[in-house]
mmJSON file of the N, C-alpha and C atoms, coordinates in Angstrom:
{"data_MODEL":{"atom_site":{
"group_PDB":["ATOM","ATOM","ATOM","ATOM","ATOM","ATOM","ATOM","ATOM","ATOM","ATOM","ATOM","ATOM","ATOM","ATOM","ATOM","ATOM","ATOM","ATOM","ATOM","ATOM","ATOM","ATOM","ATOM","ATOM","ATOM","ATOM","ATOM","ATOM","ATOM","ATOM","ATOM","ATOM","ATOM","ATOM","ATOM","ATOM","ATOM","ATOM","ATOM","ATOM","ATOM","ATOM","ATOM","ATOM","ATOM","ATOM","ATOM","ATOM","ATOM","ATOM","ATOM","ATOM","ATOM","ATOM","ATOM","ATOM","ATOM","ATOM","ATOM","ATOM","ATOM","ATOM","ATOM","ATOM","ATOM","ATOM","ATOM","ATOM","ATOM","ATOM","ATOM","ATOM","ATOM","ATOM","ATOM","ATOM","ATOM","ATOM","ATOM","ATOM","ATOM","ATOM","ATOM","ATOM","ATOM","ATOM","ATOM","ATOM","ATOM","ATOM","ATOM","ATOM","ATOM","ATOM","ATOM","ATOM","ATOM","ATOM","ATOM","ATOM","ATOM","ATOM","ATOM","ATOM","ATOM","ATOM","ATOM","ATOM","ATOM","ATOM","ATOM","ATOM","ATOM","ATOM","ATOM","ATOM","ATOM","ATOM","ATOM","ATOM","ATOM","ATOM","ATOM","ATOM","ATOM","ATOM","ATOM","ATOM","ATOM","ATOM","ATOM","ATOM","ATOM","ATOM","ATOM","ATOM","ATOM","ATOM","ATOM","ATOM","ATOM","ATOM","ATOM","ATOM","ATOM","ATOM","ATOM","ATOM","ATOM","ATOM","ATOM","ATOM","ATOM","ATOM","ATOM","ATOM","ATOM","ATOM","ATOM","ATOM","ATOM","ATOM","ATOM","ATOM","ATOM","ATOM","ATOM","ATOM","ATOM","ATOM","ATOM","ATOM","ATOM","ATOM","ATOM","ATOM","ATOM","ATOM","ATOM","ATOM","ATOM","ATOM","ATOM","ATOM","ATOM","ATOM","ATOM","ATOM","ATOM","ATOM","ATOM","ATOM","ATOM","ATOM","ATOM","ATOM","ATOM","ATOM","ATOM","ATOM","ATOM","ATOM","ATOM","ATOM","ATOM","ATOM","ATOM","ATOM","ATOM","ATOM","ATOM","ATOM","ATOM","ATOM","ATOM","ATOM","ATOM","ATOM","ATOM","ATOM","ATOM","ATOM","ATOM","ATOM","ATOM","ATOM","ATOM","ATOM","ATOM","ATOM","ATOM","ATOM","ATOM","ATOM"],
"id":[1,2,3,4,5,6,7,8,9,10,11,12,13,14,15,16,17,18,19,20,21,22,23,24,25,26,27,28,29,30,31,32,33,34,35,36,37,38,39,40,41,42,43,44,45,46,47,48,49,50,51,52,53,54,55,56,57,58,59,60,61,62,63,64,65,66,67,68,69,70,71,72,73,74,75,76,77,78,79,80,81,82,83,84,85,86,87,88,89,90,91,92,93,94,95,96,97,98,99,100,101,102,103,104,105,106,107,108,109,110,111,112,113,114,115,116,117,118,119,120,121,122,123,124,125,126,127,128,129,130,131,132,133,134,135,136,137,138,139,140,141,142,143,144,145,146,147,148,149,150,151,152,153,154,155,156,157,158,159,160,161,162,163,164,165,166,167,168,169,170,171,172,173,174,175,176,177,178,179,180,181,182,183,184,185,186,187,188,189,190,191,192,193,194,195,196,197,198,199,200,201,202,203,204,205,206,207,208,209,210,211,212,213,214,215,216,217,218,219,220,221,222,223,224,225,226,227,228,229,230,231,232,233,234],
"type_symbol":["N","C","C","N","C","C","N","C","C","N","C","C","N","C","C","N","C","C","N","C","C","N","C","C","N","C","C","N","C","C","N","C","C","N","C","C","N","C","C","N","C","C","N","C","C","N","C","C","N","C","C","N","C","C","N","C","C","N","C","C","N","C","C","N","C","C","N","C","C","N","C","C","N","C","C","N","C","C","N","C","C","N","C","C","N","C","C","N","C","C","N","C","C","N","C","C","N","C","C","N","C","C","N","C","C","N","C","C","N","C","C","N","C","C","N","C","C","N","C","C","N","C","C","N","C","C","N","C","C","N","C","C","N","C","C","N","C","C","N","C","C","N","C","C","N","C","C","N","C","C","N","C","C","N","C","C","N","C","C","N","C","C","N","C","C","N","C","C","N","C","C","N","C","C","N","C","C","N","C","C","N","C","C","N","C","C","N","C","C","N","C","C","N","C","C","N","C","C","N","C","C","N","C","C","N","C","C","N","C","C","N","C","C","N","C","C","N","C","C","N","C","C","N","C","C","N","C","C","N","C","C","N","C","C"],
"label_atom_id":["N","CA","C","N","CA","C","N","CA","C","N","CA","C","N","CA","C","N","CA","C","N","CA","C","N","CA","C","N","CA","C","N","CA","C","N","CA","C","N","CA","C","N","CA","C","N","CA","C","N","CA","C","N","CA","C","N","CA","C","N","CA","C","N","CA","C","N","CA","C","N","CA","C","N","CA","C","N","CA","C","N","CA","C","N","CA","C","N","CA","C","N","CA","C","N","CA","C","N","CA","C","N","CA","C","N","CA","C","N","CA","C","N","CA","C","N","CA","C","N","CA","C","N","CA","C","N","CA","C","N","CA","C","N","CA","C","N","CA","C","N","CA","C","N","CA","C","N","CA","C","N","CA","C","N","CA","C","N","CA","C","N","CA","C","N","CA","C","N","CA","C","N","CA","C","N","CA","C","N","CA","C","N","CA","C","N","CA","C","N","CA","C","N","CA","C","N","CA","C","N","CA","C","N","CA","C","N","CA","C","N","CA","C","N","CA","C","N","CA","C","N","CA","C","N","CA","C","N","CA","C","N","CA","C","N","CA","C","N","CA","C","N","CA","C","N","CA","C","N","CA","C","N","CA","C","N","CA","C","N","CA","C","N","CA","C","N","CA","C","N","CA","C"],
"label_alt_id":[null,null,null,null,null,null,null,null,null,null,null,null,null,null,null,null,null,null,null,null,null,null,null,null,null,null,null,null,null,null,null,null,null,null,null,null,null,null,null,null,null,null,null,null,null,null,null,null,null,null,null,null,null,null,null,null,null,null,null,null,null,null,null,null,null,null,null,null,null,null,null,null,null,null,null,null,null,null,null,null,null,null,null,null,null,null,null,null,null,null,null,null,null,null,null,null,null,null,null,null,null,null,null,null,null,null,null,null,null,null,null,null,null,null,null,null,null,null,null,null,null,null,null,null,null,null,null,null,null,null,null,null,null,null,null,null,null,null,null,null,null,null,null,null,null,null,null,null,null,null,null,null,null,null,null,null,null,null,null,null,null,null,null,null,null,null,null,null,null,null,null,null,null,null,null,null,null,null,null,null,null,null,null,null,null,null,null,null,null,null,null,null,null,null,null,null,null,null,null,null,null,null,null,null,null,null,null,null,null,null,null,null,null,null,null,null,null,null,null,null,null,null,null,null,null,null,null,null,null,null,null,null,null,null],
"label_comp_id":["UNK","UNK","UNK","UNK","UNK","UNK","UNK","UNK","UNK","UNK","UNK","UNK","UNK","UNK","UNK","UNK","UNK","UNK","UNK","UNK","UNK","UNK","UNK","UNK","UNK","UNK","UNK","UNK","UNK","UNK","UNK","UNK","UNK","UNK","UNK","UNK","UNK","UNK","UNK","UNK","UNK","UNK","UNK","UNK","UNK","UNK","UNK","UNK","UNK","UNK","UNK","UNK","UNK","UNK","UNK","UNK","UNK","UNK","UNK","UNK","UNK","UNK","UNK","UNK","UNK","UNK","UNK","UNK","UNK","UNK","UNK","UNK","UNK","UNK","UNK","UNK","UNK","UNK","UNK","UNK","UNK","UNK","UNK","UNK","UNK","UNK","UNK","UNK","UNK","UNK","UNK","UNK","UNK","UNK","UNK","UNK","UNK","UNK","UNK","UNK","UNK","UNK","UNK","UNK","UNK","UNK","UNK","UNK","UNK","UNK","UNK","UNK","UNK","UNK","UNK","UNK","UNK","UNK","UNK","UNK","UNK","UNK","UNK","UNK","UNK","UNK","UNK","UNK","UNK","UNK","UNK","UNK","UNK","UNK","UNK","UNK","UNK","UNK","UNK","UNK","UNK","UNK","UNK","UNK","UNK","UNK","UNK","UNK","UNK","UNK","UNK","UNK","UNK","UNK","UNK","UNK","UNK","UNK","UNK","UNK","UNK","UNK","UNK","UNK","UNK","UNK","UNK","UNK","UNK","UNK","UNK","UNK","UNK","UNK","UNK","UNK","UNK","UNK","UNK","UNK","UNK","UNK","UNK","UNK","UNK","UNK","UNK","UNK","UNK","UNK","UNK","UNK","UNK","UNK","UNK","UNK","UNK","UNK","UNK","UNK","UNK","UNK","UNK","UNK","UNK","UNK","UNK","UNK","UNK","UNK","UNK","UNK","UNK","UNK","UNK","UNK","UNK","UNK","UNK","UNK","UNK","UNK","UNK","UNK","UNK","UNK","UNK","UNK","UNK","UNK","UNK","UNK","UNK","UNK"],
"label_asym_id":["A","A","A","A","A","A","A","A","A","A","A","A","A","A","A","A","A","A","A","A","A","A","A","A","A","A","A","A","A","A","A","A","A","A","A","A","A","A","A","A","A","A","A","A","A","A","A","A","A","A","A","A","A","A","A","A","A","A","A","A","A","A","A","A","A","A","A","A","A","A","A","A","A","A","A","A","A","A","A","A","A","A","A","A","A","A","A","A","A","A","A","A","A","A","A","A","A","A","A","A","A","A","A","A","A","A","A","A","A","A","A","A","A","A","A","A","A","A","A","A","A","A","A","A","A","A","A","A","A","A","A","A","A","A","A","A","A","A","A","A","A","A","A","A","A","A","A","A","A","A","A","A","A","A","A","A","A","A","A","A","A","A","A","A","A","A","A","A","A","A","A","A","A","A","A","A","A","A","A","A","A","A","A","A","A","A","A","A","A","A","A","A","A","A","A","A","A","A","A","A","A","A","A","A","A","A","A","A","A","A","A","A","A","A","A","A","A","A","A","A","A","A","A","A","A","A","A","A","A","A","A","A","A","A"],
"label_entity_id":["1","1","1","1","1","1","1","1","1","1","1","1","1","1","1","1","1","1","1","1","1","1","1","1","1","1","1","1","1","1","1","1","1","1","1","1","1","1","1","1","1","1","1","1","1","1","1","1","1","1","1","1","1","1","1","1","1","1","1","1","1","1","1","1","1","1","1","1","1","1","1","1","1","1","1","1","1","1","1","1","1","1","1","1","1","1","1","1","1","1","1","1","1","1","1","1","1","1","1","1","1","1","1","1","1","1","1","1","1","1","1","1","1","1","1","1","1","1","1","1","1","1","1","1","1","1","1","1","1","1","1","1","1","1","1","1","1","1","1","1","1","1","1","1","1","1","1","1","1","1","1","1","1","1","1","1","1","1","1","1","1","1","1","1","1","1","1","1","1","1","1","1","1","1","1","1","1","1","1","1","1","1","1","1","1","1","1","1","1","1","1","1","1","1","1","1","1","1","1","1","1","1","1","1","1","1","1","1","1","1","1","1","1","1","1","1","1","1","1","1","1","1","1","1","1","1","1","1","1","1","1","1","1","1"],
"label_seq_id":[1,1,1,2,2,2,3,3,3,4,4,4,5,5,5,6,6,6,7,7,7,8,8,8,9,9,9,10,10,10,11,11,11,12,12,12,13,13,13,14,14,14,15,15,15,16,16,16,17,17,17,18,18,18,19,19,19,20,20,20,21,21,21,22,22,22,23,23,23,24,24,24,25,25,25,26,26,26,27,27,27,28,28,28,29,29,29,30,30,30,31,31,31,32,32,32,33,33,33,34,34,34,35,35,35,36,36,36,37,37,37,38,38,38,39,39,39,40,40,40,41,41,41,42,42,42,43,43,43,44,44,44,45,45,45,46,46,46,47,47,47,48,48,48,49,49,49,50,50,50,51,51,51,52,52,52,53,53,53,54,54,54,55,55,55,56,56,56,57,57,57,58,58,58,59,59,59,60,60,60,61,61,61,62,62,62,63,63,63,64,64,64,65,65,65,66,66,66,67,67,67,68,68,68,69,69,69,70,70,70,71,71,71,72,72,72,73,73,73,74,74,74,75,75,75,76,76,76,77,77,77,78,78,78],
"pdbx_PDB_ins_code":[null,null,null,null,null,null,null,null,null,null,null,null,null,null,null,null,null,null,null,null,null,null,null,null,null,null,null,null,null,null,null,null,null,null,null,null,null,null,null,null,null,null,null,null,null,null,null,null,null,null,null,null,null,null,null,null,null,null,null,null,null,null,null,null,null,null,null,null,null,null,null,null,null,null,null,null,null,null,null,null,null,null,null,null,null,null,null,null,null,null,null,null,null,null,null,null,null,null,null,null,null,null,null,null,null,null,null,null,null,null,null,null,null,null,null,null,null,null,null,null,null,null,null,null,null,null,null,null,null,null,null,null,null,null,null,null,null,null,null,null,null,null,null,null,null,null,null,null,null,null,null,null,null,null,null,null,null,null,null,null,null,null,null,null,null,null,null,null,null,null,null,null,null,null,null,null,null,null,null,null,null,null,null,null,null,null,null,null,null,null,null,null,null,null,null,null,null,null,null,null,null,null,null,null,null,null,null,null,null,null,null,null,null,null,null,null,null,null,null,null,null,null,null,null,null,null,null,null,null,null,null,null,null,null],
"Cartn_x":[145.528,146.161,145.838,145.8,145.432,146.985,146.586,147.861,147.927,147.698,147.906,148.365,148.641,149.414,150.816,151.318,152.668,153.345,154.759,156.178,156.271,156.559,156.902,158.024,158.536,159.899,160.297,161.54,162.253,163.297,163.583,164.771,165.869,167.018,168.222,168.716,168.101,169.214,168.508,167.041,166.367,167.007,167.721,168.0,169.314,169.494,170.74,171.86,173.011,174.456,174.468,174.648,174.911,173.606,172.466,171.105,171.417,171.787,172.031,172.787,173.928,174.98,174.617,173.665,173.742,172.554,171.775,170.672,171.535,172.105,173.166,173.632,174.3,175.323,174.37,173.053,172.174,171.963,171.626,171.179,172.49,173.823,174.422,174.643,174.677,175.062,174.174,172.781,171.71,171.955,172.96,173.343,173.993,174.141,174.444,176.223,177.24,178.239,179.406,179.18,179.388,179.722,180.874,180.859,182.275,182.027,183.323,184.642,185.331,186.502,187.485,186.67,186.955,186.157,186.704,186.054,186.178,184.619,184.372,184.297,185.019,185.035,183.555,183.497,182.154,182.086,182.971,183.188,183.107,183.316,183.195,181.688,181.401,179.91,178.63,178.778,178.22,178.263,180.089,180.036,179.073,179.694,178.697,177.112,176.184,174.969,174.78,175.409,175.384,175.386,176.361,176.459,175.396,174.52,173.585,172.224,172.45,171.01,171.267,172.333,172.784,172.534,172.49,172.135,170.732,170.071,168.706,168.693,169.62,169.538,168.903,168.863,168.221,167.145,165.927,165.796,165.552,164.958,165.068,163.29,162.724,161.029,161.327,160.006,159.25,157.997,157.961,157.138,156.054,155.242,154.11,153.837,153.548,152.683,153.239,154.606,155.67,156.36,156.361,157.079,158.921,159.085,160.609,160.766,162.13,162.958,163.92,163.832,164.622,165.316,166.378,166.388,166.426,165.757,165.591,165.911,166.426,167.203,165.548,166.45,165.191,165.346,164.317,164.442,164.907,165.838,166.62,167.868,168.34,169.082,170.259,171.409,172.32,172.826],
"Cartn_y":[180.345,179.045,178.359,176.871,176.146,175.238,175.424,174.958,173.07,172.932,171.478,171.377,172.405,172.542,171.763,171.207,170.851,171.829,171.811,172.672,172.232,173.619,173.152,172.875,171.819,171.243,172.265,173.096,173.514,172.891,172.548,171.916,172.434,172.189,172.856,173.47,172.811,173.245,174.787,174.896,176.106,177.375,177.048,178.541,178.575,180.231,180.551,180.422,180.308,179.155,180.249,181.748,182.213,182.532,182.397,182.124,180.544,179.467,178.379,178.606,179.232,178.845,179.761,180.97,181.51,181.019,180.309,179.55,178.499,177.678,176.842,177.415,178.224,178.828,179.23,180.034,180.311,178.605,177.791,176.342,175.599,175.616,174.972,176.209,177.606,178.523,178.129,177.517,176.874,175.773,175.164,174.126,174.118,172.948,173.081,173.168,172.876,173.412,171.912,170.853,170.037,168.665,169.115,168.409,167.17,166.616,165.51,165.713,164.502,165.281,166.357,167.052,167.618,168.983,170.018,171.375,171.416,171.617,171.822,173.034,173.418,174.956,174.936,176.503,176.67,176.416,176.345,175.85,174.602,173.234,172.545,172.11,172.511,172.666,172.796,173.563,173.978,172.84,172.586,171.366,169.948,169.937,168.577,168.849,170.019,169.955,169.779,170.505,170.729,168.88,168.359,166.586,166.244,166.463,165.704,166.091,167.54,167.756,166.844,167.207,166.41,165.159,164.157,162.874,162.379,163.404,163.495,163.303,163.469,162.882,164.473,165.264,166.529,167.378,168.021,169.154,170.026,171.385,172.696,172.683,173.174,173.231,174.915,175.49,176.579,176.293,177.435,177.006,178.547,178.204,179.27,180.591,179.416,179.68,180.566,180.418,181.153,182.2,181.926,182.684,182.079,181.006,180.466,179.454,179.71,178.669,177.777,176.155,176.164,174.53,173.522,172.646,171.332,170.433,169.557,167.793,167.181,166.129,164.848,163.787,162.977,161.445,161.055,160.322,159.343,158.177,157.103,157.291,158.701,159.045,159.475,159.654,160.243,161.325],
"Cartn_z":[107.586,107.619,108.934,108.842,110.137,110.596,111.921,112.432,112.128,111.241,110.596,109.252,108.843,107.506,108.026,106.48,106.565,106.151,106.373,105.968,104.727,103.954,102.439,101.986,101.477,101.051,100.165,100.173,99.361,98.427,97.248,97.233,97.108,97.861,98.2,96.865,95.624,94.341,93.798,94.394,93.482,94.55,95.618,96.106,95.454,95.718,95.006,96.278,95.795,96.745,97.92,97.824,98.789,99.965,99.238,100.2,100.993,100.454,100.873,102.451,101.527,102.272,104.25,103.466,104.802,105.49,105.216,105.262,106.778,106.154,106.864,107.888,107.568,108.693,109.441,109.901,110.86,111.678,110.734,111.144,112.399,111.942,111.987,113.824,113.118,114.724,116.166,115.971,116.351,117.632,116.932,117.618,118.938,119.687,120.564,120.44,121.818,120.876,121.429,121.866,122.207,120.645,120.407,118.828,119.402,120.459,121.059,120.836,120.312,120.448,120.155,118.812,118.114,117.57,117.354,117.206,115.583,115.209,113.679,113.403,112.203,112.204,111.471,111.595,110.842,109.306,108.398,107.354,106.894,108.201,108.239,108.16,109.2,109.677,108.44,107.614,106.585,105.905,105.396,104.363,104.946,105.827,106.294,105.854,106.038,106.169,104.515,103.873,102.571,101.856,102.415,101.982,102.47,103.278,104.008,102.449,103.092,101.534,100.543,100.094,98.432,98.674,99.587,99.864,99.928,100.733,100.705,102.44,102.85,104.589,105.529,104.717,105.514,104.423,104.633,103.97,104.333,103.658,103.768,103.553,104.461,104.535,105.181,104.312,105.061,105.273,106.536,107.561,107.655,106.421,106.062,107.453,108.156,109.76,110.198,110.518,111.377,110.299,109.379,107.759,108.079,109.206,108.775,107.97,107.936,106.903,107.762,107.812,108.497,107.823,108.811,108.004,108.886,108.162,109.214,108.908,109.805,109.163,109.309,108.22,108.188,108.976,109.362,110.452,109.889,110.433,110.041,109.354,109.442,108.641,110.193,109.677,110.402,111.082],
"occupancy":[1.0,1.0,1.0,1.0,1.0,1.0,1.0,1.0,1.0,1.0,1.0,1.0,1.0,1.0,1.0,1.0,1.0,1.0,1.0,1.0,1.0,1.0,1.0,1.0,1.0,1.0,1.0,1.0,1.0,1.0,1.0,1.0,1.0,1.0,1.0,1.0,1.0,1.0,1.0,1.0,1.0,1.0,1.0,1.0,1.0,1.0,1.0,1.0,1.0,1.0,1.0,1.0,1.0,1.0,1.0,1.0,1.0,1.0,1.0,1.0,1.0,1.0,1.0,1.0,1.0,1.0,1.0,1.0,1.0,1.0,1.0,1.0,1.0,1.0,1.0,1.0,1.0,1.0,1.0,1.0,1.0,1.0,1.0,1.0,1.0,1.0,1.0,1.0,1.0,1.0,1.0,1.0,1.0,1.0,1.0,1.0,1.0,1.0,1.0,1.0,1.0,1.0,1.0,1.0,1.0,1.0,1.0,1.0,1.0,1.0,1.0,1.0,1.0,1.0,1.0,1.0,1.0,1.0,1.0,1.0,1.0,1.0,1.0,1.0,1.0,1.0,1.0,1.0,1.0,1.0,1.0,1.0,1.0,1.0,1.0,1.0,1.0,1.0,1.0,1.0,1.0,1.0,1.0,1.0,1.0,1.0,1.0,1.0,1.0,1.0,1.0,1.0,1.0,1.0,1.0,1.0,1.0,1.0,1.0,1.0,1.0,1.0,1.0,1.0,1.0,1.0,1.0,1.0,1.0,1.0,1.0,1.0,1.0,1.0,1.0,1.0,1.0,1.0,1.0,1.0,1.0,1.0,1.0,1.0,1.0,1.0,1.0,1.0,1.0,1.0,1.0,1.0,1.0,1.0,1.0,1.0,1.0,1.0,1.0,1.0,1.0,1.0,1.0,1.0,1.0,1.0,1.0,1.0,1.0,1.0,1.0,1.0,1.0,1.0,1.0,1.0,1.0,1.0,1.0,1.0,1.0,1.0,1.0,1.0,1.0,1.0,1.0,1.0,1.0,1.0,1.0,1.0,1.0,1.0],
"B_iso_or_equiv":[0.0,0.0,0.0,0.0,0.0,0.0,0.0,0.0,0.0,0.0,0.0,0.0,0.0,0.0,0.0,0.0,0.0,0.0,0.0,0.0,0.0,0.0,0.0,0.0,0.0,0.0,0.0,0.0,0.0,0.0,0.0,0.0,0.0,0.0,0.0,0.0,0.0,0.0,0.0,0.0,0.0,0.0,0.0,0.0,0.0,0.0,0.0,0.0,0.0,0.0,0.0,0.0,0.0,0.0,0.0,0.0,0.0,0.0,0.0,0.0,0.0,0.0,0.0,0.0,0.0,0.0,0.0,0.0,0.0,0.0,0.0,0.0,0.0,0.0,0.0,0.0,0.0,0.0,0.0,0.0,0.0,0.0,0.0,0.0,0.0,0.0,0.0,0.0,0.0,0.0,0.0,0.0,0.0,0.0,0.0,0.0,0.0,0.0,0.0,0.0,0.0,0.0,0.0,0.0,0.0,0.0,0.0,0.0,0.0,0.0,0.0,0.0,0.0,0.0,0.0,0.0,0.0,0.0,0.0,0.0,0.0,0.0,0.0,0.0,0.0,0.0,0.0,0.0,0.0,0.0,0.0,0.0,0.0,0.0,0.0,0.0,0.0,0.0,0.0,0.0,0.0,0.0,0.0,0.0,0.0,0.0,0.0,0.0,0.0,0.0,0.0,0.0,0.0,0.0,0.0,0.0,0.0,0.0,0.0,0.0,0.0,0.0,0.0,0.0,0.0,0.0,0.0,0.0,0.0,0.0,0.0,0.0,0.0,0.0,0.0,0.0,0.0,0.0,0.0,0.0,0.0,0.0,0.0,0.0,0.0,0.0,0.0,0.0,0.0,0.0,0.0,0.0,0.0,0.0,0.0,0.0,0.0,0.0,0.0,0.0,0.0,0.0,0.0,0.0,0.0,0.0,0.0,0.0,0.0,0.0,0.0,0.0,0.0,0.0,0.0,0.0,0.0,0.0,0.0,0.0,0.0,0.0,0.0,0.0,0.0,0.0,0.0,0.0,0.0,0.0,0.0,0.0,0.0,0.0],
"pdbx_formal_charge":[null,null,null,null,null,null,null,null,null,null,null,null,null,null,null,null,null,null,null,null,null,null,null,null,null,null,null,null,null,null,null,null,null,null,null,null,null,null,null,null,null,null,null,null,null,null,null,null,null,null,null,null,null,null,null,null,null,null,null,null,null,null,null,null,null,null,null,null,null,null,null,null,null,null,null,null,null,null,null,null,null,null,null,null,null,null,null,null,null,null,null,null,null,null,null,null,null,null,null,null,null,null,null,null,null,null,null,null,null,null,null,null,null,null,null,null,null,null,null,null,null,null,null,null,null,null,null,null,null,null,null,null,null,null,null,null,null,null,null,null,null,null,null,null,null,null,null,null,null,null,null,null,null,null,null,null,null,null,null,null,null,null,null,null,null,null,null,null,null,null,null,null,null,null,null,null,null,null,null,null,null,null,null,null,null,null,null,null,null,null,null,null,null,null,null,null,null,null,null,null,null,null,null,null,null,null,null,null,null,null,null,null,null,null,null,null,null,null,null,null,null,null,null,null,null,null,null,null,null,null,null,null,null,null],
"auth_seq_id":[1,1,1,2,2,2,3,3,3,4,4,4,5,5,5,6,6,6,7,7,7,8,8,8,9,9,9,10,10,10,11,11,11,12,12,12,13,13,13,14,14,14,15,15,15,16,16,16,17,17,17,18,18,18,19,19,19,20,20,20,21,21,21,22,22,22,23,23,23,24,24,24,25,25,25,26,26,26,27,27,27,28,28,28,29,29,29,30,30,30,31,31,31,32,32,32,33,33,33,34,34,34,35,35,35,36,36,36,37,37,37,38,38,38,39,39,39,40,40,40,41,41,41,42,42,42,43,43,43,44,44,44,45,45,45,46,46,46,47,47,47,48,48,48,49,49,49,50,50,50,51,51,51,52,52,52,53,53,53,54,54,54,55,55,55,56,56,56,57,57,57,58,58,58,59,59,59,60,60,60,61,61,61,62,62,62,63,63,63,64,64,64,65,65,65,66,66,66,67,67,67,68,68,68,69,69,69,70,70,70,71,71,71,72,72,72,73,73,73,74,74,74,75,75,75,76,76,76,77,77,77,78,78,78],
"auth_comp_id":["UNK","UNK","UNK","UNK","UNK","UNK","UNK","UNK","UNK","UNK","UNK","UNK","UNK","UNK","UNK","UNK","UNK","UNK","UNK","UNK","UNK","UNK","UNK","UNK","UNK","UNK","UNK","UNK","UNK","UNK","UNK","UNK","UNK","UNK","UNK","UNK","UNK","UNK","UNK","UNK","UNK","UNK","UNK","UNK","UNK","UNK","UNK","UNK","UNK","UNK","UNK","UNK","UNK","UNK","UNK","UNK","UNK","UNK","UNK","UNK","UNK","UNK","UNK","UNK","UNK","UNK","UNK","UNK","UNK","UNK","UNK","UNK","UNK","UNK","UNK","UNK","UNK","UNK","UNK","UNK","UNK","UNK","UNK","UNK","UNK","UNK","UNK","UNK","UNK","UNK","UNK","UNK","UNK","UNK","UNK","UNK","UNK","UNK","UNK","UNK","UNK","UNK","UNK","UNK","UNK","UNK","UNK","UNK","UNK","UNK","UNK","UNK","UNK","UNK","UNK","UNK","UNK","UNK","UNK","UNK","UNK","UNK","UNK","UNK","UNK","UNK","UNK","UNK","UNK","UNK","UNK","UNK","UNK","UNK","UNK","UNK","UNK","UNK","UNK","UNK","UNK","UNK","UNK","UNK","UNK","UNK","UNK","UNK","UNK","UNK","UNK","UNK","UNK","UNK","UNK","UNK","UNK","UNK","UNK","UNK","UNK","UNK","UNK","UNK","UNK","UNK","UNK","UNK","UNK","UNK","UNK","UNK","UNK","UNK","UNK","UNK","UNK","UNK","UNK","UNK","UNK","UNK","UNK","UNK","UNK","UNK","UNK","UNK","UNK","UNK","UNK","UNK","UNK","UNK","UNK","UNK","UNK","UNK","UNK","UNK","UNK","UNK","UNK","UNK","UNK","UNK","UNK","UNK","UNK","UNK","UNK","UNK","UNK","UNK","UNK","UNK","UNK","UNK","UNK","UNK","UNK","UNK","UNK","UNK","UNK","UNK","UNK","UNK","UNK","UNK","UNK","UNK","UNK","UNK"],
"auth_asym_id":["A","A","A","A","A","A","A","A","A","A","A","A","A","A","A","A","A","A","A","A","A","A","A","A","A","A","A","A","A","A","A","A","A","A","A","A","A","A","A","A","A","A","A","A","A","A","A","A","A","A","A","A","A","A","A","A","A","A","A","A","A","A","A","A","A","A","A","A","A","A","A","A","A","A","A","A","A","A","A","A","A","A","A","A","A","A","A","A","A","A","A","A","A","A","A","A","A","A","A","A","A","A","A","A","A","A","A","A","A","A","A","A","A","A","A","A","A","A","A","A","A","A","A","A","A","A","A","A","A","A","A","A","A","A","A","A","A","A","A","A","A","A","A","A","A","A","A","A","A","A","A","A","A","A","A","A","A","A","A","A","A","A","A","A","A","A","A","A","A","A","A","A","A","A","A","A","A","A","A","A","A","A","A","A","A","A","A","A","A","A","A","A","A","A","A","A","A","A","A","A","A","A","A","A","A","A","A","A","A","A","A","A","A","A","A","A","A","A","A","A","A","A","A","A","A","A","A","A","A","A","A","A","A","A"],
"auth_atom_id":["N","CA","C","N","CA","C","N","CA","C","N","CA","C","N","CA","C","N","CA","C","N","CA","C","N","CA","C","N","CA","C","N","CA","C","N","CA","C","N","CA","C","N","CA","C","N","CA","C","N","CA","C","N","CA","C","N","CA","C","N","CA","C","N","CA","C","N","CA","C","N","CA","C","N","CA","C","N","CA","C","N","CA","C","N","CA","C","N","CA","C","N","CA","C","N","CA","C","N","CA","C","N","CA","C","N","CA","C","N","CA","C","N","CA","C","N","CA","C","N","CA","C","N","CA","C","N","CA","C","N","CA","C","N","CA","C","N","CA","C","N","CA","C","N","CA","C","N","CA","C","N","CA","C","N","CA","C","N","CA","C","N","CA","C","N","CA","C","N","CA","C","N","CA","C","N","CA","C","N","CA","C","N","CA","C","N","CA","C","N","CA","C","N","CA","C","N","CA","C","N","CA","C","N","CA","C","N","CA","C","N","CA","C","N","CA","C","N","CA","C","N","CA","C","N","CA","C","N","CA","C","N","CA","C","N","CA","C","N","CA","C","N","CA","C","N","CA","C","N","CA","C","N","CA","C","N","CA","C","N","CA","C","N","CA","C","N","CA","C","N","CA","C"],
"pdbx_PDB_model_num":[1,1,1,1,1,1,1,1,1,1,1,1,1,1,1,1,1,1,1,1,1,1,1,1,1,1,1,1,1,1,1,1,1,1,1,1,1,1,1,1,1,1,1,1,1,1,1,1,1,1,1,1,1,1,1,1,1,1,1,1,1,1,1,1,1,1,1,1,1,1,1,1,1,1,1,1,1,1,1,1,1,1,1,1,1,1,1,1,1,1,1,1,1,1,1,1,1,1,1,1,1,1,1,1,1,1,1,1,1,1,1,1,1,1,1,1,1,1,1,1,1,1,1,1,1,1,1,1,1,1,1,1,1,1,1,1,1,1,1,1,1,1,1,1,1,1,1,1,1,1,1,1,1,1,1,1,1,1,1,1,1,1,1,1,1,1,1,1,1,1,1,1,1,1,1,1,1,1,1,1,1,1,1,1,1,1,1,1,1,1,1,1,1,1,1,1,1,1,1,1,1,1,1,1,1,1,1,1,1,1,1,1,1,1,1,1,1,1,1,1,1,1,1,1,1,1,1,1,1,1,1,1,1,1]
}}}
């Protein structure tokens, strides 16, 4: 493979919920931990990313090269 390949779009609905879900929860642990005034539980955290897929405002690409999975939000989006 050449390092100019793109990431392959997964769509969030063909994985199964508990691959999803822990999919997320690695994504969301990632983060930095500075969420303002307010502390999101990790349950929270999840749901939000989960609304974002279903919207189309994030997706789920693997990344041949490296063999990860990861998820990534789309630009103009929130």
């Amino acid at each position: 493979m050449t390092n100019t390949e793109q990431p392959v779009v997964i769509p969030h609905e063909d994985l199964r919920p508990e691959t999803l879900h822990r999919l997320i929860e690695i994504f969301v642990g990632r983060e930095g931990t500075n969420y303002g005034p307010r502390e999101w539980t990790l349950e929270e955290k999840v749901g939000n990313v989960i609304r974002q897929l279903e919207r189309g405002e994030a997706l789920v690409v693997y990344d041949a090269e490296s063999g990860t999975t990861n998820i990534i939000p789309l630009p103009g989006t929130k």
